[in-house]
N, C-alpha and C positions, 0 to 999 in steps of 0.2 A: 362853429363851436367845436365839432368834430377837430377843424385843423389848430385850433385855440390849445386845447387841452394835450393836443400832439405836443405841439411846441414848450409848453410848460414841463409835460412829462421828461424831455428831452433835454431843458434847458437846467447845467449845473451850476451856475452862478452865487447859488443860494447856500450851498452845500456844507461848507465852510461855518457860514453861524448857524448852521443847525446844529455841525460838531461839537463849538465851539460853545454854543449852550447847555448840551448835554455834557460837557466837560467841567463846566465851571462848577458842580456842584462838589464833586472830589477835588478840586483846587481849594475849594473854599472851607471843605472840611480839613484838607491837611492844614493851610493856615489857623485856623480855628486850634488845629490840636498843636501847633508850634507854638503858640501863645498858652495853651492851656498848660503845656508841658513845661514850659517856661516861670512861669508859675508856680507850678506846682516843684520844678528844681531849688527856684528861692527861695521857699519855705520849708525845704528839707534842709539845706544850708542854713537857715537860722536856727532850724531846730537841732545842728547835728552840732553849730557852733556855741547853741545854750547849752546843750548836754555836755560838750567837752569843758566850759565853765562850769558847771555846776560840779560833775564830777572833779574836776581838779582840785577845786573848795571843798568838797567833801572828804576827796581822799585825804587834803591834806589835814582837815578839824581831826578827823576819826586817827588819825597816826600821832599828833599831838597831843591828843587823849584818846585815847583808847575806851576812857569810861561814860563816852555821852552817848545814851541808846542811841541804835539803829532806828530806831522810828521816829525818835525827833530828829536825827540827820533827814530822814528820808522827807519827813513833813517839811522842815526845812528848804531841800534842796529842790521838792513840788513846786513851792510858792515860789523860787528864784524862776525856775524855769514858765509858768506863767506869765513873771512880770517882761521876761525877757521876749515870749515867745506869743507876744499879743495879738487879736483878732483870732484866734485859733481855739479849741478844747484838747487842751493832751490828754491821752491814753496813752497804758503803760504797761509793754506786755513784761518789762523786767524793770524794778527799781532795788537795785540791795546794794544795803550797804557792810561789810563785815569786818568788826572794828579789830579781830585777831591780827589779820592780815593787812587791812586799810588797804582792800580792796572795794572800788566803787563801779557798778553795773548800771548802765543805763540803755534800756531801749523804750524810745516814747514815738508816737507815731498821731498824726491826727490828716481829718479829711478836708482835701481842699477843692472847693465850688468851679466848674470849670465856668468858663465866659461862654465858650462856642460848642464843645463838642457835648451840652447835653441838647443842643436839636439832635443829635446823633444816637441819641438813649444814653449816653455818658453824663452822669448830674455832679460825681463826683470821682477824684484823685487822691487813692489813699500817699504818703508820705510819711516815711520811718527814717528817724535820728539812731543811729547807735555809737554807745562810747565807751570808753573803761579808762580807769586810770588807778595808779597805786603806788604810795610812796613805800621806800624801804625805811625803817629806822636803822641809820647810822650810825654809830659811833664817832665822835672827833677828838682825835689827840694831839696838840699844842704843846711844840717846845719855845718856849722862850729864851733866848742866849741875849743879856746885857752884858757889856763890854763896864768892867770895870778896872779897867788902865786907870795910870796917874793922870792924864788927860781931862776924865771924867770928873775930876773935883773943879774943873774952870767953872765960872758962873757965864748963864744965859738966860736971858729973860726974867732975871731977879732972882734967880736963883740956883743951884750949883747943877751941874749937867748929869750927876751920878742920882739927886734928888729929884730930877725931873725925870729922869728913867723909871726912878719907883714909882713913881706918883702915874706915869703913862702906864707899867704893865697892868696897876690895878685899872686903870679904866679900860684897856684892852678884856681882860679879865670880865668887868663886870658890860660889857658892851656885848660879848658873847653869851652873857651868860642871861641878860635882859631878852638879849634876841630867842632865847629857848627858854622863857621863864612860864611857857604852855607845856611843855614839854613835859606830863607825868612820868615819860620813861625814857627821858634823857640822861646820855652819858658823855657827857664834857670832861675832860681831862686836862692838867696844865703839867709840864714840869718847867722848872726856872734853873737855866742855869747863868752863875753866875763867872766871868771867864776874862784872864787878861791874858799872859803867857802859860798859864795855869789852872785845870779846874779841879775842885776838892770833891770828892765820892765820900759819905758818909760811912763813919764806921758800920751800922748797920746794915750797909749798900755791900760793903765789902768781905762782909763774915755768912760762914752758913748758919745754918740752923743751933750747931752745937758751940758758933762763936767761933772758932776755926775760919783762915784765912780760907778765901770763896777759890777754888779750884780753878778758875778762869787766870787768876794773878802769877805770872812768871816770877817767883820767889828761887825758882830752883836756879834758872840759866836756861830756860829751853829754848828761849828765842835768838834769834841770831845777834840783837842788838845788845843783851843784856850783859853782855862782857866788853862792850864797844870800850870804856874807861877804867876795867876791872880785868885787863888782859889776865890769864892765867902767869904765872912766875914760877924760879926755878927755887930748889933751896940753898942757891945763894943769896937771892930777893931777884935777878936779875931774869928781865921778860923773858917768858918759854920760847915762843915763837918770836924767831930773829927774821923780822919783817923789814931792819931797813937796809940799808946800803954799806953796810960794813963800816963802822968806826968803833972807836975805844970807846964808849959812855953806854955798851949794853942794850943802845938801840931805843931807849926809851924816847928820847928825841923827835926818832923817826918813824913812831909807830903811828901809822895811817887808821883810824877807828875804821873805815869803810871798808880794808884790806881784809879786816881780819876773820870773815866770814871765810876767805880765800883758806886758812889754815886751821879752824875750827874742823872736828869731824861732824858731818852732816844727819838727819834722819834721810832715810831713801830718796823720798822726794825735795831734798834742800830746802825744806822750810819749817826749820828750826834745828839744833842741836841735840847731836846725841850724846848725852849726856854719861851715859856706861861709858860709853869708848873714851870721852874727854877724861873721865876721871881716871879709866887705867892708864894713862900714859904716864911712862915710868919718871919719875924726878918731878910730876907736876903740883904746882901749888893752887887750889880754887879759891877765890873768895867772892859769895852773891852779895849782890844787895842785901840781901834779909841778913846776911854777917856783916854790914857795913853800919847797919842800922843798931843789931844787937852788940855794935863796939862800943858803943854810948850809953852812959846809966840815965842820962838827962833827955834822951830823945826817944820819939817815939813817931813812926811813919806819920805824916798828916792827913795821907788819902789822894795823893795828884800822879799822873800816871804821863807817860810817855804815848807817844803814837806806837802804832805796830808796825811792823819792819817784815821785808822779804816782801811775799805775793799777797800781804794783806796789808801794807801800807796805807793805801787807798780805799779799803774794804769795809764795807760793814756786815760781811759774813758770820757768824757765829761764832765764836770759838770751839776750838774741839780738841779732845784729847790727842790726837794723831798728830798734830802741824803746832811744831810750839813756838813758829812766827803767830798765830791766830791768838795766841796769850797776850794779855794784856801787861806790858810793861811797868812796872811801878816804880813814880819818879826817885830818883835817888843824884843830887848836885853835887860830883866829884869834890875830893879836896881842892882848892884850886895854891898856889904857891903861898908860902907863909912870904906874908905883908899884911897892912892892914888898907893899904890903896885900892879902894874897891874891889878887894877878891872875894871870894866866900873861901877863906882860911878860916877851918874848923878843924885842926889836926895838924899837929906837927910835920913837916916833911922828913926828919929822922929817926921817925918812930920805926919799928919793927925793923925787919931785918934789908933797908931800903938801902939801894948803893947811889944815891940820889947824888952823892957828893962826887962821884966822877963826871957828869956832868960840865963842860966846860963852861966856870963861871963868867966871862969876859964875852957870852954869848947868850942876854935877856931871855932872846926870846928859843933857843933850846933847852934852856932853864924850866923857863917855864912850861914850857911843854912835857918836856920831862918830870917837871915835880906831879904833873898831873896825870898823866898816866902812868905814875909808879902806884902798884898794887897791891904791894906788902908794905908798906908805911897806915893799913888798915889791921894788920894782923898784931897789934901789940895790945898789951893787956887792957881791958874794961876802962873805962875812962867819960869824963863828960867833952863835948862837943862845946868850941866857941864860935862865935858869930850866929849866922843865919844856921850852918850845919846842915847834913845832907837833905834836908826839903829844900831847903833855898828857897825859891819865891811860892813855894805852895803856902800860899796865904791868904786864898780867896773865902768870902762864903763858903759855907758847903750848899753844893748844890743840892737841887729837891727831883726827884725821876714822877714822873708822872699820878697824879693823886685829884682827887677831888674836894681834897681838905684844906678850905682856904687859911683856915684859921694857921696852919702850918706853911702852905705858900706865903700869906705875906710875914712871917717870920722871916723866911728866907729872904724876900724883899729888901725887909729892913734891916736885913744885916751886911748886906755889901754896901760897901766902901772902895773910895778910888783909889788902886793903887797898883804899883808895877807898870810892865811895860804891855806891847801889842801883839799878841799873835790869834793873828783870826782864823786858824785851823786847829786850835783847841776849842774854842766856841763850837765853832761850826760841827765837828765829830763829836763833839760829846752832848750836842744837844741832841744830833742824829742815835746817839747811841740810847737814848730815851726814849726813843721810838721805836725800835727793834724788839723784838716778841721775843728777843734770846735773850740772854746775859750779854753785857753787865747788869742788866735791872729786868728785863723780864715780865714791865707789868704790860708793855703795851700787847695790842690785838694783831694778827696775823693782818700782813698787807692784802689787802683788798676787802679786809673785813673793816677800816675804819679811814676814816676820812682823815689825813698826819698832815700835820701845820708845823712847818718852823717858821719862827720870827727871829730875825737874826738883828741886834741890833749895835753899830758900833759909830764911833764920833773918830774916827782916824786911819792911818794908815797902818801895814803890819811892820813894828820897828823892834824888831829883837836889841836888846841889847848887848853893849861893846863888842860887834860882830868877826872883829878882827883880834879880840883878844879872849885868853881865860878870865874874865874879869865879870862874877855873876852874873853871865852869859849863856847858861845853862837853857835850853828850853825841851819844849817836848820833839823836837825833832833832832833833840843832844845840841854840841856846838856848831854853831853857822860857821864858824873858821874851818870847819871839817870836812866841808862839801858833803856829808852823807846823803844828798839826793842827786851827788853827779853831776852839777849845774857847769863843771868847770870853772869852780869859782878859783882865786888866785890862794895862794896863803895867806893875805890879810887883806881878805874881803873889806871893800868900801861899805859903809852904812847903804847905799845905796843898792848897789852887788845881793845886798842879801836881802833887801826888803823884796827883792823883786824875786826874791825863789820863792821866799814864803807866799808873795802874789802867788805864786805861779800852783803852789801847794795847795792854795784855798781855793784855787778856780778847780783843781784836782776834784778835791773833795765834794765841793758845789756839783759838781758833775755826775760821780758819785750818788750822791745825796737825791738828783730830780730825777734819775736813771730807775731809782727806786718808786716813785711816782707820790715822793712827797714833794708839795709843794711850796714854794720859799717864797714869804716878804724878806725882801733885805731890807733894812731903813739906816740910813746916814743923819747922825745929825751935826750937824754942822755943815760944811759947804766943803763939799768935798773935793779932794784934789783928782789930776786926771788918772791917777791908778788907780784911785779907790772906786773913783765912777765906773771903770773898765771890769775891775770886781764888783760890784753894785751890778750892773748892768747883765754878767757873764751869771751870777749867781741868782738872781730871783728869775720865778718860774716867768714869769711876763713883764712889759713895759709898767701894766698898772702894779705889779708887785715890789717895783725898784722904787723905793721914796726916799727924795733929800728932804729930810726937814731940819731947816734954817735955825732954827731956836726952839724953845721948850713950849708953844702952845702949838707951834708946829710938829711936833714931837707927838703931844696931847692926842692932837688931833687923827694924827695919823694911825696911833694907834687906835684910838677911836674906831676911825674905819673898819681895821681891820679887824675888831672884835666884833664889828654890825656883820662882815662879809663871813664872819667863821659863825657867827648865828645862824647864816643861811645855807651852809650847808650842812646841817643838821638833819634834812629830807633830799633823800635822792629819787628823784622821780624818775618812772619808766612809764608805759603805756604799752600792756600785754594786748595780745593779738583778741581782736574779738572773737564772740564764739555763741 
């Protein structure tokens, strides 16, 4: 027995499952707490993913009314959160709701039954959801630009392309306006402008307060452009500045509009005209626009403006008193040669004191030239205007700047009509100019204080008219035969030559325009060709913002959309930092 119990004491064979039992019971309790803990993580996840639902629905009811108590939200957003958060009791150490702000607090917390670690004295796992969420109220302001070229009278779809425009922005209109119709303290905005080579600013758009022309309006000459067909002259009649190549006709011939900024005197910074120093220049003759206008007893400006010229071309900067490129241009459509062949003849070519007639007549087209930038053939006594007369194609609508007044938006609506020709960089900037918190109009909101929508919408390509002649060919970036944007065009630009600058102008602008961080539907209706698609495509903010729509329910529709998708950004949501 003695050697029995020797051997035993000695023998470790066993050693091993003794360890190995006294081990298993902390093995078995960590498995125990990886499943209990495991558990008790899904249930913190559902509860942290019902709280971030509940709150989302809260912030967003309480932002869209502001006047439904906080404690029926809150009652409310309890009962979600039970059906969501089943087999469980929540507890709730924060629930608020604060309708000022529409901000929504949530921390809910409930205990969860371990499987294994209450052998361990552990019976339960408490588990806390926290969440916040809170929308801003936004503002949104919508420009709408319809194309009412002569085009727009074609019929589609049963009916004419300029009537299927109106009939689309009202449903745009009311599709936004359905989608915010919760909204007790919503501010939707539309303006409508209506635009072909031309857009009209309404008289009260254009006056101040005492009815006085609005201070923004280059009336005087300040800008570099506003003499581009109104060169100064001497008191023979014959032009001041002798800009061309030396011959006998006074140079009228050869005066280059783009040159002429070369012999203007400058403000310091070259953008705009100094005006003191131009008028002392000894022997010179001035005449503005505003004297071209008040030569006429029968005319009276219509309200269509030119683009701006120099460093603000492109711009949608403010205007300001220091830079009188940043002045807004107002249109004015040269005399073009007396004929009645398609010109805009509104004035004799040997009125006042014009040497028009040295001109050598055996050469059309220096003639022509000549008749038109002669500048004293405006300085003769009081008289009435024939033809179209210095608006020329300002004949559109007047447009509407931004308001909530439908009853006066669709006024506006039903008053354009097809007609003229194409130029989509009057659309495009003067819709933008609706949006800007400055002047011209002044009503919109400081960028990043409102949500800015333009809807651009046109059925063609941009087609200045007779681009190679003076022949009411006037537009807002003056005549296409002129090159004034430097494109290297020839002297008698193809129709083709110049559609493709003014492309090249509206992809500018576009640029411009999404820089500022508004964002563009473009829509085509009709089937576009491959330049307009390349504008189509270059100008709205994304792939879904570019739409060809083929016919007028396509049209419908599409506006449609985009009045559901400008309903929805009416709440900007964020998710502030818990706390």
């Amino acid at each position: 027995m003695k050697n029995l119990l020797k051997r035993f004491a000695a023998d470790e064979k066993g050693t091993a499952y003794i360890m190995a039992a006294f081990a298993v019971v902390p093995l078995f309790g960590m498995t125990g707490l990886a499943v209990d803990y495991a558990n008790a993580i899904r249930t913190e996840t559902q509860i942290e993913t019902a709280a971030q639902s509940v709150a989302l629905h809260l912030a967003k009811r309480t932002t869209l009314n502001p006047n439904i108590p906080a404690a029926d939200l809150i009652a409310e957003g309890k009962g979600l959160m039970a059906e969501m958060v089943k087999g469980h009791d929540l507890a709730y150490d924060v629930f608020e709701v604060d309708p000022s702000s529409g901000l929504v607090r949530i921390v809910a917390k409930t205990d969860v039954d371990t499987y294994m670690m209450h052998m361990f004295g552990t019976d339960e796992l408490t588990v806390v959801g926290r969440k916040q969420a809170q929308f801003g109220r936004r503002d949104v302001e919508v420009a709408i630009a319809i194309d009412n070229s002569g085009s727009m009278g074609r019929w589609s779809g049963g009916k004419r392309m300029i009537d299927a425009a109106k009939d689309a922005t009202i449903i745009l209109m009311d599709a936004a306006s359905d989608a915010m119709e919760d909204f007790d303290n919503a501010n939707l905005r539309f303006s409508v402008v209506p635009w072909h080579t031309n857009v009209r600013v309404p008289e009260e758009h254009r006056t101040d307060s005492s009815g006085d022309d609005a201070w923004w309006i280059d009336w005087e000459g300040r800008s570099t452009g506003h003499f581009n067909y109104l060169a100064p002259y001497r008191n023979d009649g014959g032009m001041y500045f002798e800009m061309g190549s030396g011959t006998n006709r006074d140079h009228w011939q050869n005066h280059e509009p783009s040159r002429l900024v070369d012999y203007l005197p400058l403000e310091g910074d070259g953008n705009g005209v100094d005006l003191d120093a131009l008028r002392n220049l000894p022997g010179i003759n001035i005449i503005t626009r505003r004297d071209v206008f008040n030569r006429f007893t029968n005319v009276e400006w219509a309200g269509c403006f030119e683009h701006r010229h120099g460093d603000y071309r492109f711009s949608f900067d403010a205007p300001n008193e220091t830079d009188g490129d940043s002045l807004f241009v107002p249109h004015m459509a040269p005399d073009e040669r007396d004929s009645w062949s398609g010109r805009n003849n509104y004035i004799s070519d040997s009125g006042g004191d014009t040497r028009w007639n040295k001109v050598d007549t055996n050469n059309s087209t220096t003639e022509e030239h000549a008749r038109v930038m002669n500048t004293a053939k405006y300085a003769g006594a009081p008289g009435n205007a024939w033809g179209l007369g210095p608006n020329g194609k300002c004949n559109t609508a007047p447009m509407i700047p931004l308001t909530d007044d439908r009853d006066d938006l669709e006024d506006t609506i039903d008053d354009m009509q097809a007609n003229g020709n194409t130029d989509l960089t009057t659309g495009l900037s003067w819709a933008m100019n609706t949006l800007t918190p400055w002047e011209p109009f002044a009503q919109a909101a400081d960028f990043g204080e409102a949500e800015k929508i333009l809807v651009f919408m046109t059925d063609g390509d941009n087609w200045p008219r007779s681009p190679s002649d003076y022949r009411t060919s006037y537009t807002s970036l003056q005549y296409p035969k002129d090159d004034l944007l430097d494109n290297n065009l020839p002297n008698r630009p193809s129709q083709w030559q110049a559609n493709r600058v003014f492309d090249d102008a509206s992809k500018e602008f576009c640029t411009s325009i999404k820089n500022l961080g508004v964002k563009i539907y473009f829509v085509y209706f009709g089937n576009p060709s491959s330049a307009a698609t390349q504008i189509m495509n270059h100008c709205a903010t994304s792939s879904e913002t570019a739409i060809a729509a083929a016919n007028s329910q396509e049209l419908e529709d599409a506006f449609r959309k985009i009045g559901d998708d400008i309903g929805k950004l009416r709440l900007s949501h964020y998710t502030p930092p818990d706390s």
